[in-house]
N, C-alpha and C positions, 0 to 999 in steps of 0.2 A: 504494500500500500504506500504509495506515493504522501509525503507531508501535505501535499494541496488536498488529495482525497480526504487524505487524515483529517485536515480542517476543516471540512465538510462537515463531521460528522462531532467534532471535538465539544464538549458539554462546555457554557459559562462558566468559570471562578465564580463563586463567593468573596467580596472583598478581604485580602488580608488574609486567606485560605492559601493552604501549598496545595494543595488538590483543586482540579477544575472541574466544577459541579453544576449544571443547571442547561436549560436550555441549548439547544443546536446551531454551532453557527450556521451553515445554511441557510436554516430557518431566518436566520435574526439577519442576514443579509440579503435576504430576497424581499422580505417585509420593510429593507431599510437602504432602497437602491440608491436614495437620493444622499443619503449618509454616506454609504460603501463609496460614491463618487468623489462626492468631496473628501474623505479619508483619503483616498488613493490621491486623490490632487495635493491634499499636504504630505504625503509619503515623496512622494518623487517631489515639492517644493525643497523639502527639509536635503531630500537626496544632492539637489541640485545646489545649495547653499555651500553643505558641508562637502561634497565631492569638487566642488571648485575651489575650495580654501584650501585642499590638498593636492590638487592637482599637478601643483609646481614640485613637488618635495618629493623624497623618498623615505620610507622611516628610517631613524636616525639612531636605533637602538642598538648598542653591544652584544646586545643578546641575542640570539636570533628567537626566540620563543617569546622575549616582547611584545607586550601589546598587540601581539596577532589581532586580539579580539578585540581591538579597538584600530587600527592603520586601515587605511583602504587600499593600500599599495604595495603590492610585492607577498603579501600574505598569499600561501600556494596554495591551491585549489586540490579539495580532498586532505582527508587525512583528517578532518575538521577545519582544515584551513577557515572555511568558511567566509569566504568574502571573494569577489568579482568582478569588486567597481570600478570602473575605470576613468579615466579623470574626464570632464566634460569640458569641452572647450565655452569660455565665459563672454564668446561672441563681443560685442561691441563694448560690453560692458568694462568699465575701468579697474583695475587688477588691486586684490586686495589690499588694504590701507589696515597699518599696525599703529597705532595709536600709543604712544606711550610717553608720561609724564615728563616735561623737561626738566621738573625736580625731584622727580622720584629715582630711588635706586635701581640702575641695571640687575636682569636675574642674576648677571657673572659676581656680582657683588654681596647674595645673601648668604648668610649663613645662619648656623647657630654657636657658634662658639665665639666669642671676640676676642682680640688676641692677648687681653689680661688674662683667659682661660685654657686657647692656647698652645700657648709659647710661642707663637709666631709672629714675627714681624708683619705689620698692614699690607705693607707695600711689596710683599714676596712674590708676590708675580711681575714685577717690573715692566720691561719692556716686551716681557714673553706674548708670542701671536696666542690670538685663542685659540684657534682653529690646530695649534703645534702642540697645544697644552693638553686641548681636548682629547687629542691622538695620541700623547704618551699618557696621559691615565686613564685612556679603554684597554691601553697595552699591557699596564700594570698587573701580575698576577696575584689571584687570590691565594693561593695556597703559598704562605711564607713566615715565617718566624714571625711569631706573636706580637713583638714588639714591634715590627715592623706593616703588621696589620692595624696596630692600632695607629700607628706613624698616619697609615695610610688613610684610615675612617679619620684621623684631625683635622690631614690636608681638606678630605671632602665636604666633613662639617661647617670649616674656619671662615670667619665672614671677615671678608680680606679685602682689599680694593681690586678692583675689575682689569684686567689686559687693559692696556693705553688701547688697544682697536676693538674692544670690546661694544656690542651693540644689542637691539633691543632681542636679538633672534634665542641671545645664553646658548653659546653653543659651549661654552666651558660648564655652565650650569648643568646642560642635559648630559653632558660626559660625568659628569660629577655623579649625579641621579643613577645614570645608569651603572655606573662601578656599587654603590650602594646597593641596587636591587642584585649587582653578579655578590655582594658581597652576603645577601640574603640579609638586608637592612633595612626591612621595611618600613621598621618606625622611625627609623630616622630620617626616610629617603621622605617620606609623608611630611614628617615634621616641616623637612627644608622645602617642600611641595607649597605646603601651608602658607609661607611668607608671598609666595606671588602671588599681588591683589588680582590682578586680570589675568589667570591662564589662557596661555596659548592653547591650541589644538596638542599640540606637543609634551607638553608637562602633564594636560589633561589624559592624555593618554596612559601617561606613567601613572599616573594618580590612581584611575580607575582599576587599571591591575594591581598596584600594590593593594587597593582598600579590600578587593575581591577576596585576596589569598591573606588576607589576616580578620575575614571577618566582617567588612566593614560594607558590604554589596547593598543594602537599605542606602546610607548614605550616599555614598558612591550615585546611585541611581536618582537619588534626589536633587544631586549635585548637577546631572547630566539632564534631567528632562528640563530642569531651570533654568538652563545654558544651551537654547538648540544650537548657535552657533559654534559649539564646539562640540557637538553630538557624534559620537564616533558613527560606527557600522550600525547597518539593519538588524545583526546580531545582537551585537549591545543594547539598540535600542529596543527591541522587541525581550529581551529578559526583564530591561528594567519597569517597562509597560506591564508584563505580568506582575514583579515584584511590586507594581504598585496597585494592584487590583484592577489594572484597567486592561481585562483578558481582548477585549473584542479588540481595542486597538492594535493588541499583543497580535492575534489571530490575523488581522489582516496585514499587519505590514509581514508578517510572514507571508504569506497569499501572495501580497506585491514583490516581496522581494525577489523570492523564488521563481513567479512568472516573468521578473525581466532580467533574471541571470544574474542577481545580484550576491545572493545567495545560494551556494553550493548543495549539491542534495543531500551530501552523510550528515553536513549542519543543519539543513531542514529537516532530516529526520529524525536528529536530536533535539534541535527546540519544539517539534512537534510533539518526543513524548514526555519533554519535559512542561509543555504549558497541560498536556492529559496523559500521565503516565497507567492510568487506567486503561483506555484505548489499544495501549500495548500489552498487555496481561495474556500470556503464555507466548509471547513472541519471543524471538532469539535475544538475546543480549546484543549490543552493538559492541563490533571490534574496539578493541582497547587503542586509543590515537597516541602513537610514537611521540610526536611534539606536541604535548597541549598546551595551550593557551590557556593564561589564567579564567577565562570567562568557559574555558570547555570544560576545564578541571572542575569547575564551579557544576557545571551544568550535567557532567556526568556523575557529581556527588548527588545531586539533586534525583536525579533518575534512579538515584539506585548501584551503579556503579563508579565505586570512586575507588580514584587511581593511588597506587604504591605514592608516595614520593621521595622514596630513596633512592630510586633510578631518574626522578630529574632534577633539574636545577636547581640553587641552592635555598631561592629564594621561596620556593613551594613550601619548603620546610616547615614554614612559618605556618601553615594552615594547620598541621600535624600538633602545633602548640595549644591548640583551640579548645577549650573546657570534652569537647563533645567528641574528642579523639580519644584515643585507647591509652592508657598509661606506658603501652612498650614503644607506640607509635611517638605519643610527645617525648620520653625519653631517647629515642635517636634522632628523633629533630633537633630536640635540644643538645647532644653529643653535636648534630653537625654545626650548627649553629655557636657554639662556645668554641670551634676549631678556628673561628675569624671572627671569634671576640664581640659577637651581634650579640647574645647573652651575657650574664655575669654569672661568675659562680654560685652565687649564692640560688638561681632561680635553677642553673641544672642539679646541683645536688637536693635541693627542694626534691625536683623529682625522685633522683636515687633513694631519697626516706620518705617518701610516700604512703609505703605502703610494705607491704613483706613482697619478697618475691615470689613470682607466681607459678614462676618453670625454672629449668636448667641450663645453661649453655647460655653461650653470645652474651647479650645485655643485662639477662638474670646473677651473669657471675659477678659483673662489676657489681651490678646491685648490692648482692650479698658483700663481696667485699667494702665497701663504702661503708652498711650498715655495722659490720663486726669493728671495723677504724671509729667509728661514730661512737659506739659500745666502750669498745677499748678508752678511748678518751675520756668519756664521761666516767669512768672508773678511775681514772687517774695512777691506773696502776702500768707500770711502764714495761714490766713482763708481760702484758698483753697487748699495748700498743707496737710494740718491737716487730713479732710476727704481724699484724694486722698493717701495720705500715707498709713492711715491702711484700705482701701481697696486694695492695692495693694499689701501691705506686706501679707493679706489674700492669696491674689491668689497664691504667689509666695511660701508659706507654704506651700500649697496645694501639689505640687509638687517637693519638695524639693527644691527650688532655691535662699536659704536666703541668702547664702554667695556670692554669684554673684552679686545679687542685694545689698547687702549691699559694696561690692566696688563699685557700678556702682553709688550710690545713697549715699553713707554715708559725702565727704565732701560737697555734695551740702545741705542736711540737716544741717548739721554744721552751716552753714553761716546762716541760719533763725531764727529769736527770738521765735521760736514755746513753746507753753505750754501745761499744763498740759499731757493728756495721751500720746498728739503727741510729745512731749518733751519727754519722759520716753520712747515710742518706737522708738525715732531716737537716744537715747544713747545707745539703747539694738543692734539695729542695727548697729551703728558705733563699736559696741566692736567687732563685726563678720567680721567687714574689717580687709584691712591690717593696718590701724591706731588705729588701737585698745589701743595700750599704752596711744597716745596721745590725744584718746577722754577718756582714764580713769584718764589723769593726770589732765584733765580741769572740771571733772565733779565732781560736790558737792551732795554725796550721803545724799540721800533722807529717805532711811531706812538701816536697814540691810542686807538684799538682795544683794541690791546696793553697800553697804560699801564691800561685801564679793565678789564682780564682780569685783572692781574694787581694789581688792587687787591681787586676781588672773591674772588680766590683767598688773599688776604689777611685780608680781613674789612675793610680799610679804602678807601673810594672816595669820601672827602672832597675836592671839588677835580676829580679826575677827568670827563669827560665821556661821559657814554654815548653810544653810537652811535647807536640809535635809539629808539623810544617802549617797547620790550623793556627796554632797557637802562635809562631812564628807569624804568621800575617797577621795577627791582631796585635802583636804588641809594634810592629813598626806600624800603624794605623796611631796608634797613643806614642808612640816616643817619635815616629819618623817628625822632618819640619815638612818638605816640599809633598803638595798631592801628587800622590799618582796617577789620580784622571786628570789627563790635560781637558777633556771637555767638562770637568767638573770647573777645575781653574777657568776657561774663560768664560762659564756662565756665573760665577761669582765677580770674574771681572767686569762684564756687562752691567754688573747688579740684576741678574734672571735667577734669585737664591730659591723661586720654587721649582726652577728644573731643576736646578742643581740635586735638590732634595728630590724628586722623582728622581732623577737619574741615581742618585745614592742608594736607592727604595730599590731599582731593579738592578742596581750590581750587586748589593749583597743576599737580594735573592739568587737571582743565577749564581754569584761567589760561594752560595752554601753547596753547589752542586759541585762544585769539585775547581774552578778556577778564582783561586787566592787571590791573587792580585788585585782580583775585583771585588773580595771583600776589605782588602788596605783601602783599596781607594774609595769603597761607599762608607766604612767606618771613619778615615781622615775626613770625609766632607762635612756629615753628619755634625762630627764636630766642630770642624771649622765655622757652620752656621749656628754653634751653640746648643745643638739638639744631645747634648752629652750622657741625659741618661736615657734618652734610647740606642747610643753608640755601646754603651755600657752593657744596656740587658740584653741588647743582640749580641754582645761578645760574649756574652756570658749564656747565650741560647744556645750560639754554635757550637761553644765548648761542651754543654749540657746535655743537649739534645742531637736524636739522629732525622737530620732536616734533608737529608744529602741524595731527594730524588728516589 
């Protein structure tokens, strides 16, 4: 059965209902032809508004899984692609006008951090193009030493002054937005969303997918029926028409879309059995779509079948945190989630003591381990945190999650008389917190190792001996004078110190993978621009941890 048939026969909503209940549309369209007309004359009005404000562009998103369910362009046909539009030429008419305050702040300009908070200079993008800035942080990788993730979520947040050619378009902004959602940062990406008074079609876009995968699709849709001129797809529009009670509208702009090819069929035949999932009762389940779109992920939870999202992108995760998710599903959300630092510790191990463990293997074990370290503590007895400590610091290995757990865990170790090996693993671990200075200024090194950890966690490693050809690149990064990136050197001599610092950001990720030189030269920069305790815990990461690809 074809979605148009289906609509044929598809019952009214009740307002405010997830089920669609009551009379026939057919029915309610053959009795209301003069209605169905002008419906369809505002369908294609709306189409032809928002399909020419697009027209010119392409989407602009890092991700390729963005805003599918909202762009009109380049979204691929099938699979749910769902969208068809093609851009309409705006005949005589005079080509869009952006409007924008001669004293209001450019998007390139907002943030939410100011640089009393921080640590950056105003003026850190200098003379840098946006267009060159934009391009190295979509380039920037998410998986990278902690410190340098959170380096990375500062730059994005920091409300800094704009590129000298900065204009009303924020093509620095939407670079920024979109590193945030690859970083699975919704709420921060929303927050700094929040500050444009007037959304573009383009921000809009980001908006409505982030608000969809954290929850937020009521809104969202509120947001968009009040705004036609930034009204994404017939998809969009046609969910949030249901979400607001207004099924017939819902019913027909699908009818419309679908009859002029605007709409693809596996998406007509999923919003068809999502505005009457009765309709479809004994019918096959629909294929599982490889790339979904936030609004298909949305729509196949709706129906009934909702997708894994540990096999997609990071920023999916975020739906998995949601009251009404499974407690193993919000605990590996929240694992991937604390791996680039979008969580804090305190809200994943919330999870971990939730509840007792349910099963055996994979995330049960952490579980239990977490909860016997939790036990052990609150006992104060240091013959049972000894064992419970390095089985737990095992697990959390496992899956990248030392530095979390070592703020979550490093001054309650502190306070215990612990010995031997569990003494030597609760200093290794307090050096990976944020007190890292101050458990290296109380601890009496044991060998050289030690003595070279805690010189580093110091800032001073004169004299010290590194361990090995690692260590050896971090300590001429702190004692060498001259940088060893000459492009770090002339973008400090330009005054360009936020590429400098991107560029420092992706040498000592790639320098973790095995080329040293490139972590001398992105730890020298870092410093050079005063960023010392994050040159500090990244040296103190690499030595720490295994990051090396």
């Amino acid at each position: 059965m074809s979605a148009i048939e289906a609509l044929r026969t598809i019952r009214r909503a009740s307002p405010g209902a997830g089920l669609l209940k009551g009379r026939c549309a057919a029915g309610y369209l053959r009795r209301n032809a003069a209605r169905q007309r002008s419906w369809l004359a505002f369908c294609a009005a709306v189409f032809m508004c928002t399909a020419c404000a697009a027209s010119a562009r392409q989407p602009l998103s890092a991700i390729d899984w963005l805003s599918q369910s909202v762009s009109r362009q380049g979204a691929s046909g099938g699979a749910y692609g769902g969208v068809n539009e093609p851009p309409i030429s705006s005949g005589a008419l005079p080509g869009r006008i952006t409007v924008t305050s001669i004293d209001g702040p450019l998007m390139d300009a907002l943030g939410l951090l100011p640089s009393s908070r921080s640590g950056l200079p105003y003026h850190l993008w200098g003379s840098a193009s946006s267009i060159e800035l934009a391009r190295e942080i979509k380039a920037e990788m998410v998986e990278t030493l902690p410190s340098i993730q959170a380096l990375l979520q500062t730059l994005l947040l920091a409300e800094l002054a704009p590129p000298v050619d900065a204009t009303g378009r924020g093509e620095l902004f939407l670079a920024r937005i979109d590193k945030l959602l690859d970083l699975g940062a919704l709420d921060q990406a929303l927050a700094l969303m929040e500050l444009v008074e007037q959304p573009q079609a383009e921000v809009f876009r980001r908006w409505f997918d982030a608000a969809l995968l954290i929850g937020q699709e009521d809104r969202a849709c509120t947001r968009m029926l009040a705004t036609p001129e930034i009204a994404p797809t017939f998809p969009a529009r046609i969910f949030c028409l249901a979400r607001s009670g207004d099924w017939n509208a819902a019913a027909l702009s699908l009818r419309t879309g679908e009859a002029l090819g605007y709409i693809e069929a596996d998406m007509a035949e999923l919003l068809a059995r999502f505005l009457d999932p009765e309709l479809f009762e004994g019918e096959p389940d629909l294929p599982l779509p490889a790339r979904p779109s936030p609004l298909v992920f949305r729509l196949m939870e709706a129906i009934g079948q909702p997708l894994q999202t540990t096999t997609l992108p990071l920023a999916f995760a975020q739906a998995d945190l949601r009251s009404n998710a499974g407690w193993k599903a919000r605990i590996e959300a929240g694992e991937r989630l604390a791996r680039t630092g979008v969580i804090g510790e305190n809200q994943l191990f919330g999870l971990y003591t939730e509840r007792k463990a349910a099963a055996s293997g994979g995330v049960w074990e952490r579980v239990k381990a977490v909860q016997e370290l939790e036990k052990a503590l609150a006992a104060g007895d240091p013959g049972q945190v000894a064992p419970a400590i390095q089985a737990a610091w095992q697990m959390m290995t496992a899956v990248e999650l030392e530095v979390p757990f070592a703020n979550r865990y490093a001054s309650s170790l502190d306070d215990l008389p612990l010995q031997g090996p569990a003494a030597d693993l609760s200093f290794r671990i307090g050096l990976l917190s944020d007190a890292y200075e101050d458990v290296a200024e109380t601890r009496r090194a044991l060998d050289s190792d030690e003595d070279f950890l805690i010189g580093v966690a110091r800032g001073r490693i004169i004299g010290q001996t590194p361990p090995d050809q690692l260590g050896l690149a971090i300590k001429l990064a702190f004692t060498g004078g001259t940088l060893q990136s000459p492009e770090a050197a002339r973008f400090l001599d330009q005054g360009r110190i936020g590429e400098a610092v991107l560029l420092a950001i992706h040498d000592i990720t790639e320098g973790a993978r095995g080329d040293l030189r490139r972590v001398t030269g992105g730890l020298q920069t870092l410093r050079r621009v005063g960023l010392e305790t994050t040159a500090r815990r990244a040296a103190l990461e690499l030595l720490l941890l295994e990051r090396r690809g």
